[in-house]
C-alpha positions in Angstrom: 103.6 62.3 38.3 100.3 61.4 38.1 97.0 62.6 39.3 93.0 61.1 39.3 90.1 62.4 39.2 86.9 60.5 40.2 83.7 61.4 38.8 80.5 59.6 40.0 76.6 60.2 38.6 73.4 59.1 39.3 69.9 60.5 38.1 70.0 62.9 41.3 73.5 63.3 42.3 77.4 63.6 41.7 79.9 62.7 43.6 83.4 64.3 42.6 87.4 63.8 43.7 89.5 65.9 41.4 92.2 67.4 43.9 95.6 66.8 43.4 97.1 64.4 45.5 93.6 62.7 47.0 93.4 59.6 44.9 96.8 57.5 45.8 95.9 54.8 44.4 93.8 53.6 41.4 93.1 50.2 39.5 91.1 49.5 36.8 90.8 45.3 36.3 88.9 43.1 33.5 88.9 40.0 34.9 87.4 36.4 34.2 84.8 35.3 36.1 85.6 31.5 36.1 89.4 30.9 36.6 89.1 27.6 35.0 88.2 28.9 31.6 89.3 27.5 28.9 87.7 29.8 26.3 87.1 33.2 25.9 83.4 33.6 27.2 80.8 37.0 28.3 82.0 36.3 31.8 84.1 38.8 32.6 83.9 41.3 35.7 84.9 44.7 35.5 86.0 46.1 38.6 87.5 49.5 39.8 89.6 50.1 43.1 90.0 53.4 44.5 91.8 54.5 47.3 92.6 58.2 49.1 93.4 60.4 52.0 91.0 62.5 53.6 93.2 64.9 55.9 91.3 66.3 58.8 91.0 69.8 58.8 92.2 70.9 55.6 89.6 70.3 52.5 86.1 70.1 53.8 85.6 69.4 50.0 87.1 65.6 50.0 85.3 64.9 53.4 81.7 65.7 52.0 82.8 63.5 49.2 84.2 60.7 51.2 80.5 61.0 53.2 78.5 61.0 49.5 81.0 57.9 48.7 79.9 56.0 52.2 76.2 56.8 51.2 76.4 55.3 47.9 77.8 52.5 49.8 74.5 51.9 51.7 72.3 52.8 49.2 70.0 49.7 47.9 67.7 52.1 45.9 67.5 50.5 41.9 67.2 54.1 41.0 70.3 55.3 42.5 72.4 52.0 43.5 74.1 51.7 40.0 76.1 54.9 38.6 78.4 56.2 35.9 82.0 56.5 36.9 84.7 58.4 35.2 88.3 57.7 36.3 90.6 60.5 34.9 94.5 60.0 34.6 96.5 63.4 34.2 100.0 64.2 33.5 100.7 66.4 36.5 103.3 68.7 35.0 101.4 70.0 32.0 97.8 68.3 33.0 97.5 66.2 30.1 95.4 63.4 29.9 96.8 60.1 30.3 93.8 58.2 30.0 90.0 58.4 30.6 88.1 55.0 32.0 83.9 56.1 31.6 82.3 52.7 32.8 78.7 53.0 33.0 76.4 50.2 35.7 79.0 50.3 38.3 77.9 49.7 42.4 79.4 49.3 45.3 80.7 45.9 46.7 83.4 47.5 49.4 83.7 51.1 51.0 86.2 51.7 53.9 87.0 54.3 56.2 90.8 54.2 58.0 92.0 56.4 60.8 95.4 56.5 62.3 96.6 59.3 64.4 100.2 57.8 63.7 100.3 59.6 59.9 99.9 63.4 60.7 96.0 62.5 61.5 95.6 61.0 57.8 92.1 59.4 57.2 91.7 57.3 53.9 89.2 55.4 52.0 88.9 53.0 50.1 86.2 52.0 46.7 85.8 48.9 45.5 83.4 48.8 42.9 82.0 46.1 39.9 79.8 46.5 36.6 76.6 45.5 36.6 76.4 41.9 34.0 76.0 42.9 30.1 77.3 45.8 30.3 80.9 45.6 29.4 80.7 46.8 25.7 79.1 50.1 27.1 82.9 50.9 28.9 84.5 53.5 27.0 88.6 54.2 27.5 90.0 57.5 26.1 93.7 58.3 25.9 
């Protein structure tokens, strides 16, 4: 099984998911800007989709995250709107890395909140973020 772990920095701040079983979901996408390209060109997005449960009542930890992540979310500062974001895969059974994604210029374009009393009061969230232009050879992946 696999586990994530979400690091987040700015010049005055760091946001951090690293308990098991937060992260359930987690993409990672490189994708063409113009879908009728017919050559290989410097327009390409890269984009990161993150989503979790935040269980109310249990870690206070995730839900002063999930507040930091809704923050960053409204934030329009230059100084602070654009972070460094380190996804971390591990191997659950013997915590090995699977793979490392550090992708430096990312912001925010989506950030939900869900509450359903229906799933044992489960909250989740979701994170969509993009890389700021020219940046794509900074992106470093690790296995």
């Amino acid at each position: 099984m696999i586990y994530y772990e979400l690091k987040i920095e700015s010049s005055t701040e760091e946001i951090v998911v690293n308990e098991k079983n937060v992260i359930t979901f987690a993409e990672v996408v490189f994708e063409t800007d113009d879908k009728n390209t017919k050559t290989k060109s410097n327009a390409i997005l890269a984009q990161m989709t993150v989503r979790g449960i935040i269980v109310q009542g249990q870690d206070t930890s995730i839900n002063e995250q999930a507040i930091k992540l809704s923050e960053w979310a409204r934030d329009l500062k230059n100084s602070t709107t654009y972070r460094n974001v380190t996804l971390t895969l591990r191997d659950d059974e013997d915590e090995s890395i699977v793979r490392i994604y550090k992708i430096p210029a990312m912001f925010v374009c989506d950030y939900k909140e869900t509450f359903s009393t229906t799933d044992n009061n489960a909250f989740t969230f979701e994170l969509k973020l993009n890389q700021s232009t020219n940046k794509l050879n900074d992106i470093k992946i690790y296995q």
